[in-house]
N, C-alpha and C positions, 0 to 999 in steps of 0.2 A: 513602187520600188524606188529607192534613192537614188539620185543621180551622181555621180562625181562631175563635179566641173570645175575647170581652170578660166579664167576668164583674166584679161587685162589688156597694157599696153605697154611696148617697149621703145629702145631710140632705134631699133627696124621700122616702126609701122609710126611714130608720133615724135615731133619738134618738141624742142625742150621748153618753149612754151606754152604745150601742153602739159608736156608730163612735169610739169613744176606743181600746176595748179590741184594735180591728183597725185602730191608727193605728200604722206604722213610724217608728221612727226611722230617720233616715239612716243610724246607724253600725249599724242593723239589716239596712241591705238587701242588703250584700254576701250575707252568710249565707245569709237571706229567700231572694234569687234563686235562689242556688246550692240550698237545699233543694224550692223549686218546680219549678228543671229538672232534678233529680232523681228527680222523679215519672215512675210510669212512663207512658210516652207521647209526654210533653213533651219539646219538640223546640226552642222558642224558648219565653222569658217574659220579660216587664217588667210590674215591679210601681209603679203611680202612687198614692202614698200623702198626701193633705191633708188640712187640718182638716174638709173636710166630705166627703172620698169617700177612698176602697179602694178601687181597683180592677187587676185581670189580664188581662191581655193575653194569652195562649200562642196559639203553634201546636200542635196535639197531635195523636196518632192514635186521640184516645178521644173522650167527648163533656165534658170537663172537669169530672167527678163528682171526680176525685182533687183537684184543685186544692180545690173548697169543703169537702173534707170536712179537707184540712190545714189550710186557711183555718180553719176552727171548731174543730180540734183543738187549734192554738198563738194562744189568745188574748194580748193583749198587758197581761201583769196586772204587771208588773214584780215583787215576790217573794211576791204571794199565791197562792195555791191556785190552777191552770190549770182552771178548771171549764169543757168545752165549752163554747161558744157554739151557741147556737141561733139560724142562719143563714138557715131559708131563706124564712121569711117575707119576709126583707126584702132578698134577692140578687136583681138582676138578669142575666140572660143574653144574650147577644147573639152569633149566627154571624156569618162572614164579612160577606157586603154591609151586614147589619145592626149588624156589630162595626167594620167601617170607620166607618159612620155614626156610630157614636156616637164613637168617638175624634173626628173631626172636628168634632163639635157641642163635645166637652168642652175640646178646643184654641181654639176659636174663641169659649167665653165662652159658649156657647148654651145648655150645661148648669147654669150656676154658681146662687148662689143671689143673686148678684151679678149680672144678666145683661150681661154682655159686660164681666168684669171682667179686669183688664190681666194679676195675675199667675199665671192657672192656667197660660197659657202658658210663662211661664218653668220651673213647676213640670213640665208635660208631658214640659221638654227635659231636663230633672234627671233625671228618671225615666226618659229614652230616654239620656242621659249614664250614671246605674249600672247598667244592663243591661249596656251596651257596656262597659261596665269592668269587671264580672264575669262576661262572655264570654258570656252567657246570648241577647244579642241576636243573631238571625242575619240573614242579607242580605233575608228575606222581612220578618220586623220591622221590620228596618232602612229599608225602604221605606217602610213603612205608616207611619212616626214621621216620615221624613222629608215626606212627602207632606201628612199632616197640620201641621206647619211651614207649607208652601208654602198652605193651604188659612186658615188664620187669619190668617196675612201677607195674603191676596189678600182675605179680609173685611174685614178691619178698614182695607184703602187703598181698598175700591172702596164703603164702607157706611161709616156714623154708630157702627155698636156700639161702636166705642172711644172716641166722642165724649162728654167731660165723665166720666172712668171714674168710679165709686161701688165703691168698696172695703169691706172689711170693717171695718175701721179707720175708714173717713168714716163710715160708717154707726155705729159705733158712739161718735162725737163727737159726733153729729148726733140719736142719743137721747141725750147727756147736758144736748145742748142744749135739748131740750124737755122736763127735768127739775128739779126744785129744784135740781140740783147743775151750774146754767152753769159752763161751763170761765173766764168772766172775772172768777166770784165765789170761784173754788173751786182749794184747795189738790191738786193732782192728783199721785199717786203711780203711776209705770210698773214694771211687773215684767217684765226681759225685753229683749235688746236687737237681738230678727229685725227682717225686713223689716217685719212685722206694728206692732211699737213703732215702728220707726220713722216709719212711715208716720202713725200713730197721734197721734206728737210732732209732725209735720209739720202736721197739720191743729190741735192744740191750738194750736200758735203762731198760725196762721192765726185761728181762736178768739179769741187776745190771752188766753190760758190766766194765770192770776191767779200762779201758781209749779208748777214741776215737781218731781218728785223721782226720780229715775234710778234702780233699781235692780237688781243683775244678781251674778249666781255669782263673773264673773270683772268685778273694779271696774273695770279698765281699760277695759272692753265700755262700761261706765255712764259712764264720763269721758268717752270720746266721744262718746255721744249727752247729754252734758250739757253740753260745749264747743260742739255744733254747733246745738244748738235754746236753750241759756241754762237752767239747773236744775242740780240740786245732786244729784250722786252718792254713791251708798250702794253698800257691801259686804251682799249677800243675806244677811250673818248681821244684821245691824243692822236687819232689817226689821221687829220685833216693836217695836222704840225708836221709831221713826217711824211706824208705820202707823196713829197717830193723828193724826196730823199731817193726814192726807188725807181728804179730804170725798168725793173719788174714786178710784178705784183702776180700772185696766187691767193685765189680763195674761194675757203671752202668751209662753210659753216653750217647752223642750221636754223639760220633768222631767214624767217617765212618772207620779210619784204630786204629789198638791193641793203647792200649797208654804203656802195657808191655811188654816189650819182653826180651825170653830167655836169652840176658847177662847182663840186668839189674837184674832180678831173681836171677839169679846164684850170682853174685857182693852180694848180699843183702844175701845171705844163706851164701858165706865165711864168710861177718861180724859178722855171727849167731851163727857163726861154727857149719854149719848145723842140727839146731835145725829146725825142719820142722816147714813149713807153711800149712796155707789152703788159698788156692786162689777160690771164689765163683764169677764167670762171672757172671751178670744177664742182660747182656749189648746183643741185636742185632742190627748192627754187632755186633761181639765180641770186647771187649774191652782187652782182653790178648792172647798174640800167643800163637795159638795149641799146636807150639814145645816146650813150657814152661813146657807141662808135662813129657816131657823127661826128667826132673831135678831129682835126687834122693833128698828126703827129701819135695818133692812139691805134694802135693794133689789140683789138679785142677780140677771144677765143673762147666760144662754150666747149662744153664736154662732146658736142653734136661736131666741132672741129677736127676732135683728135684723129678721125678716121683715116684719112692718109698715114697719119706716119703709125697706126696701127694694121695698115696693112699688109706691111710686112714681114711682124709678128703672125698673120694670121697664116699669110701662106707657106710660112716653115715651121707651122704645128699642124697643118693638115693633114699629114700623113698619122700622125698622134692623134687628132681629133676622129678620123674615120674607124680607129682602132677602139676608139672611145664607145663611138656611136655603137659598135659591136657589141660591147658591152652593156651599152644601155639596153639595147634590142633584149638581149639577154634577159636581165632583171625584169624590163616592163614585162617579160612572159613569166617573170618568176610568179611575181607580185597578182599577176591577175589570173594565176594558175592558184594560187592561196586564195584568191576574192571569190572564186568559182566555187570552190571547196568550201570555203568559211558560209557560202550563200544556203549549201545544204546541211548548215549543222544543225538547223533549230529541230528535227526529229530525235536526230540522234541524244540533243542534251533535254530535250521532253522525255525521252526513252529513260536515260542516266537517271535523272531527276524523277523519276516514276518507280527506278529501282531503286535508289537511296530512300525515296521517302515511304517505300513496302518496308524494306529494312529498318528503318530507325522506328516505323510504329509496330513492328513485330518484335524486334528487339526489346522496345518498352514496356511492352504486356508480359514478355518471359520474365523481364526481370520484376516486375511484381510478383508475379507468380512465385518466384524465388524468394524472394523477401517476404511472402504469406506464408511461407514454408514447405508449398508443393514439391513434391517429387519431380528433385534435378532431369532424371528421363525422361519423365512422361514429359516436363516443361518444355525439353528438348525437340520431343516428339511431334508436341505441338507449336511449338515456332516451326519446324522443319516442314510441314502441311499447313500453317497458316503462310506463311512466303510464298511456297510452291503455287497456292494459290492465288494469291494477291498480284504473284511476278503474268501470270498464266490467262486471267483471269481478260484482260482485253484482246490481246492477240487472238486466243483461241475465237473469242466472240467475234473478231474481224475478220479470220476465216473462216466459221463459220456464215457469215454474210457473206463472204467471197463466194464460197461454192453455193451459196442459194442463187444469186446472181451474173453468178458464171463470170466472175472477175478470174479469168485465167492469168492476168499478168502478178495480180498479187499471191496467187497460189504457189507460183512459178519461184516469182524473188523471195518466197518462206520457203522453198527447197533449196533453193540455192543459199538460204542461210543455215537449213540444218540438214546440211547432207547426207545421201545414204551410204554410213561409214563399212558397209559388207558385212557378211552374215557372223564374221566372229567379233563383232564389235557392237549389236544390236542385243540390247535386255529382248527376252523372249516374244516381251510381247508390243513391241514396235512394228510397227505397219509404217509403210512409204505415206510419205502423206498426202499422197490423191486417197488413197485406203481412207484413212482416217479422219479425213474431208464428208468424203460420204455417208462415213461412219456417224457424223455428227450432225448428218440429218435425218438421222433415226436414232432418238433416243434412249432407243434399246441396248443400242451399241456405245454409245457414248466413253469414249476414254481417255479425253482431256477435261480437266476443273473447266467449270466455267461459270462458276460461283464464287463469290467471295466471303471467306468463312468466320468474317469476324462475330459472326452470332454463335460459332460452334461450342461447346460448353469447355468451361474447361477442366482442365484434369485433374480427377480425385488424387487426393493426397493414398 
C-alpha cells in the first residue's frame, strides 16, 4: 500500500546555509520532479521549494529513504564541487494523516517564519502548478493540493491570520527602520525585480524612502519597478559604479552564486569613507558573501535575522493562529475521512464496471436481434433473462461457496444488502436468504441463475 509522505527542511530545523544549497530554481524543477519520480517506488511527487523551506510531497511504496538520500546527493552548488550534504539532522518526516497536517498548516501560513504570511500560498499553488506540468502529479496529490487550497481559503475568511499580513520584505523595512540607516534619510539600492523587491519598494515608498535605485540583469525588469514606485534604474553590470551611492542595500534575486562580494563592498565603503552601510540579504541562495561581514562599517542581515522583529507579529496573531489550527484539525479529518472511503472503492467500481459491461453486451445482441428483424418482445424477453443472468450469475456462485463453507460473515452482509422487505412486499415466491442458501445446495431446489446464458438460443421471429 502507498505511503503519503512529506519530508523536508525549514528556517525552524536548518541555517540558510543549508537551505540555500537545497533551494530549486524554477527552471530546475521540471528535471527535479522528473528525477524524484523516477525513484524507485515513487508513484506521485511535488516538490515546494522557498526561501526558507524544501520540501516533498510523494506517494511511494517504500518509506522515502530514496527520496532524502537523492535529496543529499544533488546539492544545489551551481558549478562547484557537489560535496554531499549532510541531511538528517535537520530533515523532518511526516506520514500520511501527519503529512496532510502539515501541508495544511504550511498552505495556511501556520508554518511560515512569517505567521500567517499571504505568499506561501501562492507559492504552494506553483508548486502544485509544476508537478502537474511535468506530469509527476497524480489524482491522489492532486487532491491533497487541492484540499489544502480549500483549507487556507476557509482560514484566512473565517480567522484574523491574514489580518494586517507582515511579509519578509515589511519585516525587513521595518529593521532598517530601527537602524541608523531610516529609509527617509537614506539612499536605498534594490537588487532584483521578484515579488520579494517589489513588495520590498512598496513599503520603502510607504516609508517616504529618501531615493531608490533599481537594479536587475534584465534593465527592462528595473524600468518598471522604477516607473511604478519613482527611482532610477541600473543595468546589474553598472552595480559596482553605484553601490556606493547606497547607505542601504536589499536583495533579492535568483542567481544561484553571491552577486556581492567582499572587495566590491569594501571598494564602495573607501568611496564612502567609511560611512557605514546596511546590507539586508532576503535572497535563498544568498545573494551577498558571508565574508562581507567581516567589513568594519558593514551591517549584514540574512532572512535567518528577521526573527526578532517578527516576533511581534507572531504573538498578536496567536490567538488567530490557534483558531486556525482548529480548522486545520478539521479538514486533516475531512480529508483522511475521504482517503478511508476512496481506499474501499475498488469493489464497488469492479461491481459498476461488471454491471455496465453485462449491459452494453446484452444491449448489443438485442439490437441485432432488431436489426435481423426478430420479434421486438420476444428480443425483449430475452435481453430481460439474459441480464438477469449475467448481473446474478457471480454473487449467486459466491454465496453459494459461502454456505458450502460456512462463510457466515458474507451471508450476513448479502442480507443486510437485500433485506427482508415484509410479507406485502415479497413476489410469492422469495425465501429469506439463509432459506435460499441452502436451497442452493440442493440442486433440486435451486432458484437463483447461476449460469450464464449467453449460449441460450435465440428467439424465433
Amino acid at each position: 500500500m502507498s505511503l503519503l509522505i512529506a519530508l523536508g527542511l525549514n528556517h525552524q530545523t536548518a541555517p540558510v546555509s543549508l537551505r540555500e544549497r537545497v533551494a530549486f530554481s524554477e527552471q530546475a524543477l521540471p528535471a527535479t520532479l522528473e528525477a524524484l519520480r523516477s525513484l524507485p517506488g515513487v508513484e506521485e511527487v511535488a516538490l515546494l521549494s522557498t526561501c526558507n523551506r524544501t520540501e516533498i510531497y510523494a506517494l511511494t511504496g517504500g518509506d522515502g529513504n530514496a527520496l532524502v538520500e537523492w535529496l543529499a546527493a544533488n546539492p544545489q552548488d551551481g558549478g562547484h564541487a557537489r560535496t554531499p550534504l549532510a541531511l538528517h539532522d535537520y530533515l523532518y518526516r511526516h506520514a500520511d494523516a501527519a503529512a496532510v497536517r502539515h501541508l495544511f498548516r504550511v498552505a495556511t501560513g501556520l508554518d511560515s517564519l512569517v505567521l500567517g504570511e499571504p505568499q506561501i500560498l501562492g507559492q504552494v499553488k506553483q508548486a502544485w502548478a509544476a508537478a502537474r506540468e511535468s506530469g509527476t502529479l497524480g489524482n491522489r496529490l492532486d487532491r491533497l493540493f487541492q484540499h489544502a487550497f480549500v483549507t487556507a481559503k476557509r482560514a484566512r475568511t473565517d480567522t484574523r491570520i491574514g489580518a494586517n499580513p507582515v511579509s519578509v520584505a515589511s519585516a525587513a523595512v521595518r529593521m532598517a527602520e530601527e537602524t541608523f540607516a531610516r529609509p527617509s534619510d537614506s539612499s536605498i539600492l534594490l537588487i532584483g525585480a521578484g515579488e520579494t523587491i517589489e513588495l520590498t519598494a512598496l513599503h520603502l515608498v510607504q516609508a517616504k524612502a529618501k531615493r531608490l535605485l533599481f537594479a536587475n540583469r534584465t534593465l527592462a525588469h528595473a524600468q518598471e519597478l522604477a516607473s511604478r514606485h519613482g527611482g532610477v534604474a541600473l543595468p546589474l553590470t553598472e552595480l559596482e559604479r553605484h553601490l556606493a551611492e547606497a547607505d542601504v542595500v536589499f536583495s533579492a534575486t535568483a542567481a544561484r552564486d553571491p552577486i556581492l562580494h567582499k572587495p566590491q563592498v569594501a571598494a564602495a565603503l573607501k568611496q564612502r569613507r567609511h560611512r557605514p552601510m546596511l546590507l539586508l540579504d532576503l535572497a535563498v541562495p544568498r545573494d551577498i558573501a558571508p565574508d562581507v561581514a567581516e567589513l568594519r562599517d558593514v551591517f549584514l542581515y540574512t532572512v535567518d535575522d528577521l526573527e526578532r522583529v517578527i516576533e511581534d507579529n507572531r504573538r498578536s496573531r496567536r490567538e488567530a493562529a490557534d483558531a486556525a489550527e482548529a480548522i486545520v484539525d478539521l479538514q486533516v479529518a475531512r480529508f483522511v475521512e475521504t482517503l478511508n472511503a476512496s481506499a474501499h472503492h475498488g469493489p464497488l467500481k469492479q461491481l459498476r464496471a461488471h454491471g455496465e459491461a453485462a449491459r452494453d453486451e446484452s444491449l448489443a445482441k438485442a439490437q441485432q436481434l432488431l436489426a435481423s428483424g426478430q420479434d421486438p418482445a420476444a428480443v425483449l424477453q430475452q435481453l430481460a433473462h439474459t441480464l438477469t443472468n449475467r448481473l446474478l450469475h457471480a454473487p449467486t456462485t459466491a454465496l453459494r461457496e459461502a454456505a458450502i463453507n460456512g462463510d457466515i460473515d458474507l451471508m450476513r452482509a448479502a442480507e443486510r444488502m437485500f433485506p427482508d422487505k415484509g410479507p406485502q412486499h415479497r413476489a410469492p415466491t422469495h425465501t429469506p436468504l439463509s432459506e435460499a442458501l441452502d436451497r442452493q445446495l440442493h440442486p433440486d431446489h435451486a432458484t437463483f441463475p447461476d449460469r450464464d446464458d449467453d449460449a441460450d438460443p435465440a428467439p424465433q421471429a
